[in-house]
C-alpha positions as CSV (number, residue, x, y, z in Angstrom):
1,X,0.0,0.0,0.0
2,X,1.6,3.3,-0.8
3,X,0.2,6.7,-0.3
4,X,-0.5,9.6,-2.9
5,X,0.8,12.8,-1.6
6,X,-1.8,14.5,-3.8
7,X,-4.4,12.7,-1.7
8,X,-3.7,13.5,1.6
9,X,-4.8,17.0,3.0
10,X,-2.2,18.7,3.2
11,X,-1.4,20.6,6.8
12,X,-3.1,24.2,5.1
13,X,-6.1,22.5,4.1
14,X,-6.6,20.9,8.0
15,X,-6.5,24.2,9.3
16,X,-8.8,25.5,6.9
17,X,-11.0,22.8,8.2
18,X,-10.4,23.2,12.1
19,X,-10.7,27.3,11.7
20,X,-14.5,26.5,9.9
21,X,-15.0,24.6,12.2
22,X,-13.7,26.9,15.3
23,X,-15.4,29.8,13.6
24,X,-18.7,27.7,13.4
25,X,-19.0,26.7,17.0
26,X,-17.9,30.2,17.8
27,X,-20.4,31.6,16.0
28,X,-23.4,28.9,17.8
29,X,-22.2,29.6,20.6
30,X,-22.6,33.7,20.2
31,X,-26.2,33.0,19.5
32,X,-26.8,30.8,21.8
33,X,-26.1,33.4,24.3
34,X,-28.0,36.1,22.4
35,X,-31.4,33.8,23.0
36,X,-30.0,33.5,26.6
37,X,-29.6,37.0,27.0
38,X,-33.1,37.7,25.7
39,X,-34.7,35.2,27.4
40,X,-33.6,35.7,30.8
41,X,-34.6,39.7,30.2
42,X,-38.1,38.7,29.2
43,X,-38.6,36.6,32.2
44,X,-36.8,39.2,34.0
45,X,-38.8,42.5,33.1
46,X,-42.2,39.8,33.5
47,X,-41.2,39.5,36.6
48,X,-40.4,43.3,37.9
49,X,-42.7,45.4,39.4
50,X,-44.0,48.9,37.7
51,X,-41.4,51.3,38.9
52,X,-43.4,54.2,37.3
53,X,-46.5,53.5,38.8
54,X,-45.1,52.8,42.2
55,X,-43.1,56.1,41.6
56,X,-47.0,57.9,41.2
57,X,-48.4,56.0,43.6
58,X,-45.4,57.7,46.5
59,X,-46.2,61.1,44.7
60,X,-49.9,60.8,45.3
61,X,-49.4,59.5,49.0
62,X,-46.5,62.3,49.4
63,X,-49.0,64.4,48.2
64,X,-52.1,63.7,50.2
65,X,-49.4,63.3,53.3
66,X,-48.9,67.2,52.9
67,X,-52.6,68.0,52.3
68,X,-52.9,66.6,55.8
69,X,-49.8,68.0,57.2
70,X,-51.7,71.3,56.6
71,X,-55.1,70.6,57.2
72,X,-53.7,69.1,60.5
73,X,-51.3,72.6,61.4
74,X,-54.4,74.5,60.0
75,X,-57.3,73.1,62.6
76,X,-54.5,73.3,65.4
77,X,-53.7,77.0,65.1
78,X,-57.6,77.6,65.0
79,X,-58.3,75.8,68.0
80,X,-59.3,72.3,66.9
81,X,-58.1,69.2,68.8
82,X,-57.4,65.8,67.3
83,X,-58.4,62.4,69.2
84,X,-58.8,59.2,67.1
85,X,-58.5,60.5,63.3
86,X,-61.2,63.2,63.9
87,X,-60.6,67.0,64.6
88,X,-63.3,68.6,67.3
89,X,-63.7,72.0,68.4
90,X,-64.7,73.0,71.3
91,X,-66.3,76.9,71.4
92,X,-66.1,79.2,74.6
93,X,-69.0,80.9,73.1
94,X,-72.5,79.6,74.4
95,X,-75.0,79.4,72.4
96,X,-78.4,77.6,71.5
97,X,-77.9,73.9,70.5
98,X,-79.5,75.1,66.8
99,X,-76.7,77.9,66.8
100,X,-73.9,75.8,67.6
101,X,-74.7,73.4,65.2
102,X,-74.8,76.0,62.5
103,X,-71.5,77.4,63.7
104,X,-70.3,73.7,63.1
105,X,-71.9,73.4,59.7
106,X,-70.1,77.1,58.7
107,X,-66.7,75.6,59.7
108,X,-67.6,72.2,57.5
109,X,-68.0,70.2,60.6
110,X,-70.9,69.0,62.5
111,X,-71.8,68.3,66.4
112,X,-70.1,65.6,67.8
113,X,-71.1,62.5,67.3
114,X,-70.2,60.0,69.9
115,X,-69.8,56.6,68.4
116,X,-67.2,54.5,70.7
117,X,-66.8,54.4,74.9
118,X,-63.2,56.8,74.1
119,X,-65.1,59.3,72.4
120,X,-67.6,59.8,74.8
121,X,-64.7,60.1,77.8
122,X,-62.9,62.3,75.5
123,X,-65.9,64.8,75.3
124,X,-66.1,64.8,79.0
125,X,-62.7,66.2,79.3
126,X,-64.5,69.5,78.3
127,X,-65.8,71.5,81.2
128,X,-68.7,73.6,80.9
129,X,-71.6,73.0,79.0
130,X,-71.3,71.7,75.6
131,X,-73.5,70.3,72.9
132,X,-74.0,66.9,71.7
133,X,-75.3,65.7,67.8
134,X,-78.0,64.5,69.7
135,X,-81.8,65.3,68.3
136,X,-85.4,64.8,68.8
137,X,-86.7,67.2,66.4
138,X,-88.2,65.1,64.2
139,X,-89.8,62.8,66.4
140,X,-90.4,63.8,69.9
141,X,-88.8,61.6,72.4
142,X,-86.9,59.2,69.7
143,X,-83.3,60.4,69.9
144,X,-80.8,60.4,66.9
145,X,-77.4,61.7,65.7
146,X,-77.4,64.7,63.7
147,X,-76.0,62.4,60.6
148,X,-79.5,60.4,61.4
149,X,-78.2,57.2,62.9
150,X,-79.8,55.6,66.0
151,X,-79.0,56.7,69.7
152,X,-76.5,53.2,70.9
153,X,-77.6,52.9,74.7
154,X,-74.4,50.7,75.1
155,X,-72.1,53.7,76.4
C-alpha cells in the first residue's frame, strides 16, 4: 500500500477545516447566548414590578401626606383638637344647640357625634356646657345623631 501525496490533505487545508469549524461553534455559541440573554430579560422585566407606577403612587401619597400635614397645622392653630382621626372643636362661646350646630356646619364640621366608649370620655374632658349631635326634632322623644343614625344605649 503506498500513499498519494496529492491525496492527503495537506497541513493548510486541515486548518482550513479546524478554523471553519472553530469559527462555526464560535459563531453557535454567540447565539446561543444572544437567546440566553433575551430570554432571561423577558422573564426578568415579567417578573419586575411597575417602577413608574409605584413612583406615582409615592407622589400621590407624598402628596395627600402634605394635604394633611396642613389641614392638620391648620385646625390646630384655629383651636381644633385631634383624638382618634377626627378633629373637634370646642367653642367658649355659648349658644343655642340650633346655633352651635350651624356654627359647626359654617366651619364644615358637625356636632359631635359620639360613636365608641373613648369618644364619649374624651368629650367629658371639656368642662362647661357643651353640645351633643343628639336630636329629637323630628320625632319627639326618639333620639338620633345629627347624621341620622340611632342613639347606641351601650355607652
Amino acid at each position: 500500500m503506498t500513499l498519494d501525496h496529492d491525496s492527503m490533505p495537506d497541513a493548510s487545508s486541515r486548518k482550513d477545516r479546524l478554523f471553519r469549524l472553530v469559527a462555526l461553534s464560535f459563531g453557535l455559541l454567540c447565539i446561543l447566548q444572544a437567546a440566553a440573554n433575551i430570554s432571561l430579560r423577558l422573564a426578568l422585566y415579567a417578573k419586575m414590578p411597575d417602577y413608574e407606577a409605584i413612583i406615582k403612587n409615592l407622589t400621590e401619597e407624598g402628596e395627600d401626606l402634605k394635604r394633611k400635614m396642613i389641614t392638620f397645622d391648620n385646625h390646630s392653630q384655629q383651636g381644633w383638637v385631634y383624638f382618634s382621626h377626627s378633629f373637634y372643636y370646642i367653642s367658649s362661646i355659648n349658644k343655642s344647640w340650633q346655633d352651635s350646630r350651624d356654627d359647626c356646619l359654617q366651619r364644615g364640621a358637625d356636632l359631635i357625634i359620639i360613636n365608641s366608649r373613648e369618644e364619649q370620655e374624651f368629650a367629658r374632658k371639656f368642662k362647661g356646657l357643651r353640645w351633643i349631635g343628639l336630636t329629637d326634632s323630628e320625632t319627639e322623644g326618639t333620639w338620633t345623631w345629627v347624621d341620622g343614625t340611632a342613639l347606641n344605649t351601650s355607652y
